[in-house]
Backbone of each chain as nested JSON, in Angstrom:
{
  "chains": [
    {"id": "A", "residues": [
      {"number": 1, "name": "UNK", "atoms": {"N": [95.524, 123.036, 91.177], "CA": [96.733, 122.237, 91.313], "C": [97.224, 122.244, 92.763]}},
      {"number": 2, "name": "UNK", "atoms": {"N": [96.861, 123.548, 93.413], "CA": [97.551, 123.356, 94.831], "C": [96.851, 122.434, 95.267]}},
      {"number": 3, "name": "UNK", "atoms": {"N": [95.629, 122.27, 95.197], "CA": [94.661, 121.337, 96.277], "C": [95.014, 119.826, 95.904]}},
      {"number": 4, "name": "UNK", "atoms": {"N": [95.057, 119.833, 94.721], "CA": [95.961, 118.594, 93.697], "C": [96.863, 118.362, 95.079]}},
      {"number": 5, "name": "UNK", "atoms": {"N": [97.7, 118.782, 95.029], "CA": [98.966, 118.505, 95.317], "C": [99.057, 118.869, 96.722]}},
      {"number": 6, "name": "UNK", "atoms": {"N": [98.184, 119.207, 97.49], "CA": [98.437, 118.967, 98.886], "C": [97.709, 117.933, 99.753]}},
      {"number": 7, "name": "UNK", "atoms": {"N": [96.711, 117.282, 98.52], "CA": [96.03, 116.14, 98.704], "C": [96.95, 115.205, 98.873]}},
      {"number": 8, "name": "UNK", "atoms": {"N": [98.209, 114.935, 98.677], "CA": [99.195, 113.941, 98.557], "C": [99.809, 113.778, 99.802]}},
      {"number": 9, "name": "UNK", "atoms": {"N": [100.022, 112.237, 99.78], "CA": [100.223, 112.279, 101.243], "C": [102.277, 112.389, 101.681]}},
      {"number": 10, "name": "UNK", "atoms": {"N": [102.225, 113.078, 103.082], "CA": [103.587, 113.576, 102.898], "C": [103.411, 115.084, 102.365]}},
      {"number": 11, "name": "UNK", "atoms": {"N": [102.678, 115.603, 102.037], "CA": [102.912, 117.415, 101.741], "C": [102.311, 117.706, 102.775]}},
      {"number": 12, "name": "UNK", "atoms": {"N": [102.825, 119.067, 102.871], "CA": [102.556, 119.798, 104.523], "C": [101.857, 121.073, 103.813]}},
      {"number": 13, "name": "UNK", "atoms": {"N": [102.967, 121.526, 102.803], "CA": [102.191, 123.024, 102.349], "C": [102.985, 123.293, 100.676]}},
      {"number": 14, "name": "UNK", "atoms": {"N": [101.959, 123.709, 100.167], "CA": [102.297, 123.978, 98.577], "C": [102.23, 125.456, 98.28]}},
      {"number": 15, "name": "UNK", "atoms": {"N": [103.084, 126.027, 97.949], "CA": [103.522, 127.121, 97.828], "C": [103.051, 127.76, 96.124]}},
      {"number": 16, "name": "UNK", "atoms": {"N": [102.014, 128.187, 95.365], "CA": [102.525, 128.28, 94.06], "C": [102.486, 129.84, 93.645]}},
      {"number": 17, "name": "UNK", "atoms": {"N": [103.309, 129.949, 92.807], "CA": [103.739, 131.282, 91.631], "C": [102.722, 131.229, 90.561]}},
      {"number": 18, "name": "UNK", "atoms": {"N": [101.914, 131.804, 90.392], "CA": [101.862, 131.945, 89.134], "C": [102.82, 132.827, 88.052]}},
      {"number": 19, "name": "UNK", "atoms": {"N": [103.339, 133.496, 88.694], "CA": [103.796, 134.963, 87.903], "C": [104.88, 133.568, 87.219]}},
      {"number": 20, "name": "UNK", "atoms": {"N": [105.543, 133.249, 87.911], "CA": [107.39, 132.518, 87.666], "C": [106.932, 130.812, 87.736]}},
      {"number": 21, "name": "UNK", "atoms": {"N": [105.642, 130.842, 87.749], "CA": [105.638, 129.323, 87.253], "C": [105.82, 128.25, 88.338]}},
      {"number": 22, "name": "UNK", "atoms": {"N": [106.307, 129.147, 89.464], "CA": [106.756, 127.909, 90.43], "C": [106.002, 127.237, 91.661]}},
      {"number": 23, "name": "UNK", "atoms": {"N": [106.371, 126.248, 92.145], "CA": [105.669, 125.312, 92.606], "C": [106.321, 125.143, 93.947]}},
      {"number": 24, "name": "UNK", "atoms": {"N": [106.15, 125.136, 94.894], "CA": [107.38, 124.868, 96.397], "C": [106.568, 123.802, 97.422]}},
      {"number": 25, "name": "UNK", "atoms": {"N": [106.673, 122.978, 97.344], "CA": [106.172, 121.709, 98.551], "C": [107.072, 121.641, 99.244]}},
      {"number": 26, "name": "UNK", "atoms": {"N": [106.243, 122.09, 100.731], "CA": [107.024, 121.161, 101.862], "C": [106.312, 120.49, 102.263]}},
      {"number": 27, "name": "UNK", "atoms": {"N": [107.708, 119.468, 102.605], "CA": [106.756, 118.395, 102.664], "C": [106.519, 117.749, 104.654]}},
      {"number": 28, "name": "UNK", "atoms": {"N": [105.773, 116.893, 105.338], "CA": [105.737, 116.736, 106.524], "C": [106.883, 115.675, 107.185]}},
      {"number": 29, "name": "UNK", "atoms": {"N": [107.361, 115.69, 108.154], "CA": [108.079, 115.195, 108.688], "C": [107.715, 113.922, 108.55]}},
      {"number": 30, "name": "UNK", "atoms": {"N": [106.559, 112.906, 108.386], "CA": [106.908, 111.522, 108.564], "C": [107.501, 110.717, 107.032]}},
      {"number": 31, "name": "UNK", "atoms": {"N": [107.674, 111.777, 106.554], "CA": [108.705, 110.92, 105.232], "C": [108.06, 110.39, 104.38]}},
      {"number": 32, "name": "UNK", "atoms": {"N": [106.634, 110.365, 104.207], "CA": [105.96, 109.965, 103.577], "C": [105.697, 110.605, 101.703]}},
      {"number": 33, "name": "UNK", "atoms": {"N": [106.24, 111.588, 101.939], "CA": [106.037, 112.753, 100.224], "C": [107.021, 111.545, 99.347]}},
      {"number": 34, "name": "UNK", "atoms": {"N": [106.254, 111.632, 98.107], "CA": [106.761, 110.607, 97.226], "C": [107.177, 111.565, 95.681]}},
      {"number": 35, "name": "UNK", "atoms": {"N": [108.169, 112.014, 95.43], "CA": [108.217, 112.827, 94.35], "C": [107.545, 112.344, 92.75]}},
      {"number": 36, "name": "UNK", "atoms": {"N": [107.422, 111.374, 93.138], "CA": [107.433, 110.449, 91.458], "C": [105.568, 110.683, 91.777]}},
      {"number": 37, "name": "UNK", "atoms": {"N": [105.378, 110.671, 92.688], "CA": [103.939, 111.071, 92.798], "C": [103.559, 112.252, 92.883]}},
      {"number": 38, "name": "UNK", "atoms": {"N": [103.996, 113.036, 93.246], "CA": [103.937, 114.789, 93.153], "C": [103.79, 115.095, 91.548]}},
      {"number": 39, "name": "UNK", "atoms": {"N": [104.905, 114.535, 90.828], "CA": [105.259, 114.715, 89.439], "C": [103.843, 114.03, 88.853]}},
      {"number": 40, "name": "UNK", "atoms": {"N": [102.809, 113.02, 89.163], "CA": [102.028, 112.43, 88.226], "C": [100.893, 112.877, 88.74]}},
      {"number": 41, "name": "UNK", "atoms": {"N": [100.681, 113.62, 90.036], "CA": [99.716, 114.802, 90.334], "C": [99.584, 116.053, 89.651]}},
      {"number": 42, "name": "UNK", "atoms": {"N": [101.211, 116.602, 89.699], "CA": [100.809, 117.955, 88.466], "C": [100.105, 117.347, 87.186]}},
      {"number": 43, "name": "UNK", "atoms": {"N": [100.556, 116.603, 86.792], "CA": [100.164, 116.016, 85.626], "C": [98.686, 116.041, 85.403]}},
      {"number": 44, "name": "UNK", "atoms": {"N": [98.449, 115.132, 86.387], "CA": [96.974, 114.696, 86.562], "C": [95.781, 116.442, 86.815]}},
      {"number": 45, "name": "UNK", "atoms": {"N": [96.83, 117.052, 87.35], "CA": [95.863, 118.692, 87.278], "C": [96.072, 119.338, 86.301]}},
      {"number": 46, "name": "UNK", "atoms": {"N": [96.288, 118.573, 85.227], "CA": [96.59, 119.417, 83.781], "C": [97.462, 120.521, 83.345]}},
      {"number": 47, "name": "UNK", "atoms": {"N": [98.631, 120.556, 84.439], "CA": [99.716, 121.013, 83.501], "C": [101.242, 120.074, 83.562]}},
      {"number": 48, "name": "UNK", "atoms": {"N": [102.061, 121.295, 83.254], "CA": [103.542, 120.11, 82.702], "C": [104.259, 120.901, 83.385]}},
      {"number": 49, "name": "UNK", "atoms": {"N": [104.961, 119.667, 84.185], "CA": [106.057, 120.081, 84.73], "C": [107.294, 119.704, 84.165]}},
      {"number": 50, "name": "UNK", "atoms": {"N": [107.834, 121.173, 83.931], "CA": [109.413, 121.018, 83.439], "C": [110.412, 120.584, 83.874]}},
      {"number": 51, "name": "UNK", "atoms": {"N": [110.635, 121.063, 85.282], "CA": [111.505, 120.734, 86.353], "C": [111.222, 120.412, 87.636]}},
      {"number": 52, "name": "UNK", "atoms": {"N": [111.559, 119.231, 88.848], "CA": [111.749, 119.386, 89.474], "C": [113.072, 119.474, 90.238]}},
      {"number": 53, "name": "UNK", "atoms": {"N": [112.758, 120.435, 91.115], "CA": [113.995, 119.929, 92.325], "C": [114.058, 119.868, 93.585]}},
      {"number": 54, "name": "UNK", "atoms": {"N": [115.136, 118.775, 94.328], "CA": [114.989, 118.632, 95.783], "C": [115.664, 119.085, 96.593]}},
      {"number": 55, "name": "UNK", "atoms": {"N": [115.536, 118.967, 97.72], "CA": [116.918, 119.068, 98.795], "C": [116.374, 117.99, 99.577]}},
      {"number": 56, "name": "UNK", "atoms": {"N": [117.311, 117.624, 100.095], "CA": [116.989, 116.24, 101.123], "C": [118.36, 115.784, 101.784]}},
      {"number": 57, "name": "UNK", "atoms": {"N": [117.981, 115.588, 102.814], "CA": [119.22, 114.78, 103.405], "C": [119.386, 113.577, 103.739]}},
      {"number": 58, "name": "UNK", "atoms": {"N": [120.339, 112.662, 103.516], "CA": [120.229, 111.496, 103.611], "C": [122.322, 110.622, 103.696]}},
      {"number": 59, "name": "UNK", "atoms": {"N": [121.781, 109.413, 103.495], "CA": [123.387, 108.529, 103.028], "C": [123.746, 108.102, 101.685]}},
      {"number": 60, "name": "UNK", "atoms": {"N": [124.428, 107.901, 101.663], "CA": [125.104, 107.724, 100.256], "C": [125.788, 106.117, 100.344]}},
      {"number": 61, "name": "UNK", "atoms": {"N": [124.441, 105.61, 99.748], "CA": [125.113, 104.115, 99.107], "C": [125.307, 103.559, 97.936]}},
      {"number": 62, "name": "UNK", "atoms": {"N": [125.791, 102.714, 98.029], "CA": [126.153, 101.841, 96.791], "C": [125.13, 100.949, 96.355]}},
      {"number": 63, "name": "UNK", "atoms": {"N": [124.331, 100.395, 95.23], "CA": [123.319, 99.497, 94.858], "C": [124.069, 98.24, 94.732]}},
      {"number": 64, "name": "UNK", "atoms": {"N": [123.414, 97.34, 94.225], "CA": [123.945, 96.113, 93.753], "C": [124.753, 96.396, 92.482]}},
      {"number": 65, "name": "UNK", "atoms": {"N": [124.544, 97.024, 91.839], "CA": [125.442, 97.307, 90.593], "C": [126.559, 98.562, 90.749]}},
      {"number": 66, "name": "UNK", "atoms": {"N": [126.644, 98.721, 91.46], "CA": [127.745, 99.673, 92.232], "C": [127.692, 101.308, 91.825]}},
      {"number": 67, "name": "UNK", "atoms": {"N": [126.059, 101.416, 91.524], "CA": [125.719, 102.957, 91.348], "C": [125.996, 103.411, 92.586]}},
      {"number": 68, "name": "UNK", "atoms": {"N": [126.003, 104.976, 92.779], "CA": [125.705, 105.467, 94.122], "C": [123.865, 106.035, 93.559]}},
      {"number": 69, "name": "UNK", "atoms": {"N": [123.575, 105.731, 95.183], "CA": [122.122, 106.756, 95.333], "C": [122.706, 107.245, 96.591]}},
      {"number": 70, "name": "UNK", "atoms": {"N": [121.418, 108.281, 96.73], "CA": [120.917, 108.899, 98.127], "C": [119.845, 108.383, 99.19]}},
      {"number": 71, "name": "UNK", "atoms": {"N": [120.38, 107.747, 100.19], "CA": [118.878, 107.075, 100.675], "C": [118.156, 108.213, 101.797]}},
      {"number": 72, "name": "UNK", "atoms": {"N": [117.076, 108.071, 101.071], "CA": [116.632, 109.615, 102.385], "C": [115.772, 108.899, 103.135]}},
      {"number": 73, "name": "UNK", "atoms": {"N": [115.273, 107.587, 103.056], "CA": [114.528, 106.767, 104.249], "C": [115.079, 105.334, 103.978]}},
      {"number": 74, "name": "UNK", "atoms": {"N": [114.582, 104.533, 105.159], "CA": [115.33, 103.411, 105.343], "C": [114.795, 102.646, 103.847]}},
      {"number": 75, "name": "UNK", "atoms": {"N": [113.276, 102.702, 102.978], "CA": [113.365, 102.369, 102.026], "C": [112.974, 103.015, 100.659]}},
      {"number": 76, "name": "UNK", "atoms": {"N": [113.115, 104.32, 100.724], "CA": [113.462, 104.919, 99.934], "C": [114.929, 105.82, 99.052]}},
      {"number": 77, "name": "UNK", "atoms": {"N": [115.252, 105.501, 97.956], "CA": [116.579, 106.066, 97.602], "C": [116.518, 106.487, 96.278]}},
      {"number": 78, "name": "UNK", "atoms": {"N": [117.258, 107.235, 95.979], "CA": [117.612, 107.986, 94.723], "C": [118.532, 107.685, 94.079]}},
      {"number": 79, "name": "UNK", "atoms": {"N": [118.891, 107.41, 92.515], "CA": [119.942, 107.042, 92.321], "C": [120.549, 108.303, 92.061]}},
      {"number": 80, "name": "UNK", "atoms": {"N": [121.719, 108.404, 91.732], "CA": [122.589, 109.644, 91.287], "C": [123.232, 109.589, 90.319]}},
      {"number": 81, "name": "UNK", "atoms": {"N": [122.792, 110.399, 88.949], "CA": [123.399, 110.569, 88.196], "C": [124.698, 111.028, 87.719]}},
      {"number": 82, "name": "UNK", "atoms": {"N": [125.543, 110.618, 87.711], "CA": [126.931, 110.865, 87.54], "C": [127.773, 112.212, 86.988]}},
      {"number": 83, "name": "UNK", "atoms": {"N": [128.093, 112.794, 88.312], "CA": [128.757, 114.294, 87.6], "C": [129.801, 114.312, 88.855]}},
      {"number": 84, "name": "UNK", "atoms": {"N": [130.694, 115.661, 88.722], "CA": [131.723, 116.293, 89.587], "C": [131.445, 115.683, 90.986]}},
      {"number": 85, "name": "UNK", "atoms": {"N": [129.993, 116.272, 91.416], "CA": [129.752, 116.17, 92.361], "C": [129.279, 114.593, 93.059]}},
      {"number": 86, "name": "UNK", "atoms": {"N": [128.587, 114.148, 92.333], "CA": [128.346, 112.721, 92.925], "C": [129.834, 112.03, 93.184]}},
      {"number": 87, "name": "UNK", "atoms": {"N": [130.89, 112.085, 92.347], "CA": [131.788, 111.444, 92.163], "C": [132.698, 112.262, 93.722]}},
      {"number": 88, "name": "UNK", "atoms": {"N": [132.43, 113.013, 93.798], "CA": [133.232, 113.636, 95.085], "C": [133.248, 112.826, 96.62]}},
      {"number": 89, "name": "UNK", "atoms": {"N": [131.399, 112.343, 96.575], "CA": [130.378, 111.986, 97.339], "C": [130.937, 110.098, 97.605]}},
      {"number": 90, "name": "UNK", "atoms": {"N": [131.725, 110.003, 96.423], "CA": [131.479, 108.325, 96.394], "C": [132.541, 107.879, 98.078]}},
      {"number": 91, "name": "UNK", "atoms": {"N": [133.565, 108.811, 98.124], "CA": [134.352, 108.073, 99.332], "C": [133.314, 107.733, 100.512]}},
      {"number": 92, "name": "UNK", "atoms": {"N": [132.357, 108.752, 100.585], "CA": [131.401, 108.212, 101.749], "C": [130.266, 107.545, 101.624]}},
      {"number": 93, "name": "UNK", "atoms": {"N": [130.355, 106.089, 100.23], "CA": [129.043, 105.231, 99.903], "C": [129.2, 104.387, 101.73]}},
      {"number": 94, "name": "UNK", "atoms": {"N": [128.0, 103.855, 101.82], "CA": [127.903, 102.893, 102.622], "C": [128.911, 103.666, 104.095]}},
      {"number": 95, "name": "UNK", "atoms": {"N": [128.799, 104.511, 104.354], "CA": [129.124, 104.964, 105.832], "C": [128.375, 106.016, 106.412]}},
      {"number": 96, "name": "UNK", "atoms": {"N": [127.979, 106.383, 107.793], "CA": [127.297, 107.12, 108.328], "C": [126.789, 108.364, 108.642]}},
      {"number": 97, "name": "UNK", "atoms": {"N": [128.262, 109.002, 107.627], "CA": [128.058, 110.081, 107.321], "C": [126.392, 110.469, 106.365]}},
      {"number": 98, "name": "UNK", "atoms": {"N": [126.203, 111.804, 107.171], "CA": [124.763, 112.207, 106.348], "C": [125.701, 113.855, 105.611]}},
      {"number": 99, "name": "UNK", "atoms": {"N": [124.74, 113.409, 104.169], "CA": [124.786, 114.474, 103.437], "C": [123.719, 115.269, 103.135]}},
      {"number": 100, "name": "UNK", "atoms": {"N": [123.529, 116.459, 102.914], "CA": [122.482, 117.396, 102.504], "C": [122.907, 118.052, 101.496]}},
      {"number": 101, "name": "UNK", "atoms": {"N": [121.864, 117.784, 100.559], "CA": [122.091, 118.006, 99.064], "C": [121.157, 118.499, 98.078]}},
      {"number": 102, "name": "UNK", "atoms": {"N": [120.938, 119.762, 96.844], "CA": [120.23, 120.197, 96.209], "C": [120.031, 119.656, 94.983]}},
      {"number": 103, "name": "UNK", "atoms": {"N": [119.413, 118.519, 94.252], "CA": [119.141, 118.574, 92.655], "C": [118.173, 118.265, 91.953]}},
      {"number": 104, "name": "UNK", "atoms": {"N": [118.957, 118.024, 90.769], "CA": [117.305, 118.594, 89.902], "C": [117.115, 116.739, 89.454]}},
      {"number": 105, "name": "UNK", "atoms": {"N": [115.882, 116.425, 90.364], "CA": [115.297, 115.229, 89.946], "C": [114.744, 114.776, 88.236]}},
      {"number": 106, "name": "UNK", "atoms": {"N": [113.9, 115.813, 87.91], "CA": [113.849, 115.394, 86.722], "C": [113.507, 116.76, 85.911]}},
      {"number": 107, "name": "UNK", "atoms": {"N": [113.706, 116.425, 84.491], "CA": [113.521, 117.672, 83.369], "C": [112.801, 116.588, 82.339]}},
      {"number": 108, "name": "UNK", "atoms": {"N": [111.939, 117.652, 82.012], "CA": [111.061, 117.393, 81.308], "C": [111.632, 117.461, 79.808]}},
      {"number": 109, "name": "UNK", "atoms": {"N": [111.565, 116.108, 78.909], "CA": [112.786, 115.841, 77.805], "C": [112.742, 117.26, 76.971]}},
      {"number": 110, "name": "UNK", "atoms": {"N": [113.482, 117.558, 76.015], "CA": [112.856, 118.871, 74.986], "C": [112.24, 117.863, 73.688]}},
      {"number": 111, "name": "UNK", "atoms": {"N": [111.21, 118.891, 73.001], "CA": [110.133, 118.448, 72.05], "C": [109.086, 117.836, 72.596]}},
      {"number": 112, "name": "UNK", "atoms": {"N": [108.778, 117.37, 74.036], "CA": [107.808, 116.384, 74.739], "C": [106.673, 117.747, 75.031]}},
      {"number": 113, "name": "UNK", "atoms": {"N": [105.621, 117.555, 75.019], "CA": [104.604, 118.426, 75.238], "C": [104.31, 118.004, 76.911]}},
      {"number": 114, "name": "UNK", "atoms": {"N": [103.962, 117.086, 76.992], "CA": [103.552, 116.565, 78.302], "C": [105.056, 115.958, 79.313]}},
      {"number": 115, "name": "UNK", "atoms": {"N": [104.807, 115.997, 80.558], "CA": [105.75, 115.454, 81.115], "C": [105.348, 113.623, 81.352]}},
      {"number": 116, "name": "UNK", "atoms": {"N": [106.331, 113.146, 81.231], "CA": [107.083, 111.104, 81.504], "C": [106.52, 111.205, 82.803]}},
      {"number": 117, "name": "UNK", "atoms": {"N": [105.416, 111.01, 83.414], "CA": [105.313, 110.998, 85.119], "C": [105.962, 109.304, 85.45]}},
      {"number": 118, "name": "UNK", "atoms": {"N": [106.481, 108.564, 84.204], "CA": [106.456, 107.142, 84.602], "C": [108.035, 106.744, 84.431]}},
      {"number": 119, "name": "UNK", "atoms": {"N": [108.621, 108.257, 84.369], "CA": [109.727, 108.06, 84.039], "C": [110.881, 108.029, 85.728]}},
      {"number": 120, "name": "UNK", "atoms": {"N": [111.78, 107.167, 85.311], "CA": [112.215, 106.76, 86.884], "C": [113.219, 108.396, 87.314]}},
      {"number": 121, "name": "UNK", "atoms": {"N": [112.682, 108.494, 88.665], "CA": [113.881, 109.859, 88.813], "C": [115.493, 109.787, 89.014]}},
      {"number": 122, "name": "UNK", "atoms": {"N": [116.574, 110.163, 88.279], "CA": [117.569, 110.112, 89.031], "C": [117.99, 112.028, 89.451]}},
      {"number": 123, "name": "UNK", "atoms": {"N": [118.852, 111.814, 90.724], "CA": [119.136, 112.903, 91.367], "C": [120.44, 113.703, 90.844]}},
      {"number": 124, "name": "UNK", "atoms": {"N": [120.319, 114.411, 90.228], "CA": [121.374, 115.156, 89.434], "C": [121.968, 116.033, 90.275]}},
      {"number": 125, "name": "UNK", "atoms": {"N": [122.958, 116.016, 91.23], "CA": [123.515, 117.012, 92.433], "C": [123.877, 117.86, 91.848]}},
      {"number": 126, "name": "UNK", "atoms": {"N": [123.098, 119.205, 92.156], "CA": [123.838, 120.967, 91.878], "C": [125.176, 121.553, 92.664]}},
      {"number": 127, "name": "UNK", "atoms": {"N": [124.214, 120.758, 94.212], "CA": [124.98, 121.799, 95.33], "C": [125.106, 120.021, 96.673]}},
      {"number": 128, "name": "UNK", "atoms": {"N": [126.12, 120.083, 97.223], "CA": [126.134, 119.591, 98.517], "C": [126.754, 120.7, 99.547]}},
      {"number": 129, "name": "UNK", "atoms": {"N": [125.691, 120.781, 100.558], "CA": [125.096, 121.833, 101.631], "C": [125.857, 121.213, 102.738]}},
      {"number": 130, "name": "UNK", "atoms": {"N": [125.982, 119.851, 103.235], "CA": [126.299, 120.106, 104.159], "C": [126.75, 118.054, 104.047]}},
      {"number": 131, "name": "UNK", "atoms": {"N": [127.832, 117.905, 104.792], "CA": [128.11, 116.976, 105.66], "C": [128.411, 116.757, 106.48]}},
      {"number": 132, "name": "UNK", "atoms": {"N": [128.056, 115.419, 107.708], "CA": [127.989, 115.345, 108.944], "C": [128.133, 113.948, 109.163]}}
    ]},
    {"id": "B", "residues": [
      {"number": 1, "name": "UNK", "atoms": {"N": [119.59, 96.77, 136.277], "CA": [118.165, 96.209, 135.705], "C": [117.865, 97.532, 134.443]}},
      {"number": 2, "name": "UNK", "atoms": {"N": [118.08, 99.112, 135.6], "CA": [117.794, 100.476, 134.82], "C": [118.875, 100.621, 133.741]}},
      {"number": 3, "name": "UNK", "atoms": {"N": [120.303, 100.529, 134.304], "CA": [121.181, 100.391, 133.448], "C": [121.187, 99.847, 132.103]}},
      {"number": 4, "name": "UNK", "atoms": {"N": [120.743, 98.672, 132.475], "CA": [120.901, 97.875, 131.252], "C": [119.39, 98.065, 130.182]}},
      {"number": 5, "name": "UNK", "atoms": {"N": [119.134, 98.99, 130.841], "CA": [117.562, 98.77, 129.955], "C": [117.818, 100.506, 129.533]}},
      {"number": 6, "name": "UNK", "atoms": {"N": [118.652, 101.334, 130.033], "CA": [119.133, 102.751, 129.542], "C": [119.696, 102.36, 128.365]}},
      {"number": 7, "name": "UNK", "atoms": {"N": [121.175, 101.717, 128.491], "CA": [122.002, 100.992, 127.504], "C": [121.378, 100.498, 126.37]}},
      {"number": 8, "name": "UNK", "atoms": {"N": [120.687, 100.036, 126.647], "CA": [119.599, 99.524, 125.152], "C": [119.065, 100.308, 124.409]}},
      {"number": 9, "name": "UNK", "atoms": {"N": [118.343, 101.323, 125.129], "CA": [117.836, 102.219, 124.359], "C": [118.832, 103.503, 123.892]}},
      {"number": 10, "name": "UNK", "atoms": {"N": [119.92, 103.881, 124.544], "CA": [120.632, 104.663, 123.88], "C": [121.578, 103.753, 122.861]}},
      {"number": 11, "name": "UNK", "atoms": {"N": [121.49, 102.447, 122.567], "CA": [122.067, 101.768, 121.371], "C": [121.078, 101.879, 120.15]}},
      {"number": 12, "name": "UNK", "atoms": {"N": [119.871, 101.942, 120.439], "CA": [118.728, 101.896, 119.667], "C": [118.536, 102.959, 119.402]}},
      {"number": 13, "name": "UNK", "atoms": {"N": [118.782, 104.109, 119.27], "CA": [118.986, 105.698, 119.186], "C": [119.762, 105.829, 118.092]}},
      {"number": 14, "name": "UNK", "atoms": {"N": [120.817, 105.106, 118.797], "CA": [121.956, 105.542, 118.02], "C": [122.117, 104.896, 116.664]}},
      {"number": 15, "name": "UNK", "atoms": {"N": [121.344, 103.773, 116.388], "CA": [121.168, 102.826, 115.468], "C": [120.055, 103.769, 114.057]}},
      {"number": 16, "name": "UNK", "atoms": {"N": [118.703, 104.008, 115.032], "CA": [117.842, 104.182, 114.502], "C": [118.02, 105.735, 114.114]}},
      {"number": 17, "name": "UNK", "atoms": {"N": [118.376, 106.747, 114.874], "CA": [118.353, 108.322, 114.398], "C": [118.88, 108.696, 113.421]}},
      {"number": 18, "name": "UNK", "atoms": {"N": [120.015, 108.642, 112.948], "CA": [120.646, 108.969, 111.774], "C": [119.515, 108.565, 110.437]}},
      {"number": 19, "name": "UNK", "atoms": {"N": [119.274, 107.507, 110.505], "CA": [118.035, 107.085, 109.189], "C": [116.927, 108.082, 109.83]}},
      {"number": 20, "name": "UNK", "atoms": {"N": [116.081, 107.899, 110.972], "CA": [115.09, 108.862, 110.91], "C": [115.187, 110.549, 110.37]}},
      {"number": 21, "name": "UNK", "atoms": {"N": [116.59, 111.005, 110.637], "CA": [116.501, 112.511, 110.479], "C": [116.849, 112.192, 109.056]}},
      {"number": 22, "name": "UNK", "atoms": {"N": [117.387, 111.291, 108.117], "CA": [117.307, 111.088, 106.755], "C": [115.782, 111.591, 106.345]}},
      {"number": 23, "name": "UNK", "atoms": {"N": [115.77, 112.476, 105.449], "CA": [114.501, 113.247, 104.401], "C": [114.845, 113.663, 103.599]}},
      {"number": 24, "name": "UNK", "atoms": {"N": [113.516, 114.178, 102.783], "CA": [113.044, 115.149, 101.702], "C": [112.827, 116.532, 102.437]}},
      {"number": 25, "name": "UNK", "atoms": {"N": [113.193, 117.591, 102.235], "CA": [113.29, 119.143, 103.104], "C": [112.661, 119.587, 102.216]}},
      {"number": 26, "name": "UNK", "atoms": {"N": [112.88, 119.709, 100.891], "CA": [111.747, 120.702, 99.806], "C": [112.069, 119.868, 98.746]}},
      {"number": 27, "name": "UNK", "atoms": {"N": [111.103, 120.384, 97.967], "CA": [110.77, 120.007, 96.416], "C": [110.526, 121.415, 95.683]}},
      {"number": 28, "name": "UNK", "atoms": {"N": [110.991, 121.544, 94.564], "CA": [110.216, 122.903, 93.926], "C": [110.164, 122.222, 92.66]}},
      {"number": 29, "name": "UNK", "atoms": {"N": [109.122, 123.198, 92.071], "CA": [109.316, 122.544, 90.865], "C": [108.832, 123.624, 90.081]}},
      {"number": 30, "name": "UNK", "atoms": {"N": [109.18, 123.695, 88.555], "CA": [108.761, 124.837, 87.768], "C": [107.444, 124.263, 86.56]}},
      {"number": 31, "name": "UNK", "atoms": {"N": [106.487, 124.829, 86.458], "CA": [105.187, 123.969, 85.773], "C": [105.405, 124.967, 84.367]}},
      {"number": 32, "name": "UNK", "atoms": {"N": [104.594, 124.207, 83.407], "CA": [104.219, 125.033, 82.378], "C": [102.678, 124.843, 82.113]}},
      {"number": 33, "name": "UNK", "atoms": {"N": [102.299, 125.676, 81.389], "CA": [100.661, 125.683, 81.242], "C": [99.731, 125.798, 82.397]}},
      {"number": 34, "name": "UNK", "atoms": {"N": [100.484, 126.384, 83.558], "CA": [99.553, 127.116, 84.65], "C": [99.2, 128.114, 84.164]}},
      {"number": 35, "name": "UNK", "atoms": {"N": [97.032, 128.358, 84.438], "CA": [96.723, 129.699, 84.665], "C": [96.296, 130.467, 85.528]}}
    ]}
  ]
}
């Protein structure tokens, strides 16, 4: 699975646990790591991933339907699932402020044996780290 | 001529950096059925 998964483009270095199960990608500076593809790589190396999660920094906009996401490249973004924290986040949609932020992209449903790799991610904020 | 061609590019900095230092810093993730 590591070789899996450092075959992907955008990973720099894959970190894994066996003992605790865990998995740690970093990923390379040109922005290229695609999570929704990370997620259908474990897959593809035959096991299930329960959880992921990110940190990333980025802006906080508004969609056409007046969700907030996280955009962490000029065309990539996350939407954000609605809690305490996103809702804190909304005064700064669409301004220049950058946020840095921890959550859990996706969980693997309960009763599902296999993980949804086709399932769309939204960004569930734990922690916001930092604004600037 | 330098001026104005400094000026440009520190507008273009200032435009473009904030999105470039925009990223992904880590991913973790917890697997099941690793052996």
């Amino acid at each position: 699975m590591k070789q899996h998964l450092g075959r992907q483009s955008g990973v720099q270095t894959v970190e894994v646990s066996l003992r605790d199960g865990k998995v740690e990608v970093t990923p390379k500076e040109d922005g290229q790591i695609d999570p929704a593809q990370l997620l259908k790589a474990t897959y593809d190396s035959g096991v299930t991933a329960a959880e992921m999660y990110m940190t990333a920094r980025g802006k906080i906009v508004k969609d056409s339907s007046g969700s907030l996401a996280l955009q962490v490249e000029p065309n990539r973004s996350f939407a954000l699932a609605p809690n305490e924290l996103s809702k804190g986040l909304e005064a700064l949609a669409d301004t220049p402020t950058m946020v840095t932020v921890r959550g859990q992209l996706y969980k693997k449903p309960p009763g599902k044996k296999k993980a949804d790799a086709s399932t769309s991610l939204k960004l569930l904020i734990l922690e916001v780290q930092k604004k600037e | 001529m330098n001026t104005k061609k400094l000026a440009l590019l520190a507008l273009l900095v200032s435009i473009v950096s904030p999105v470039a230092q925009a990223q992904i810093k880590h991913i973790e993730m917890r697997v099941e059925g690793m052996t």
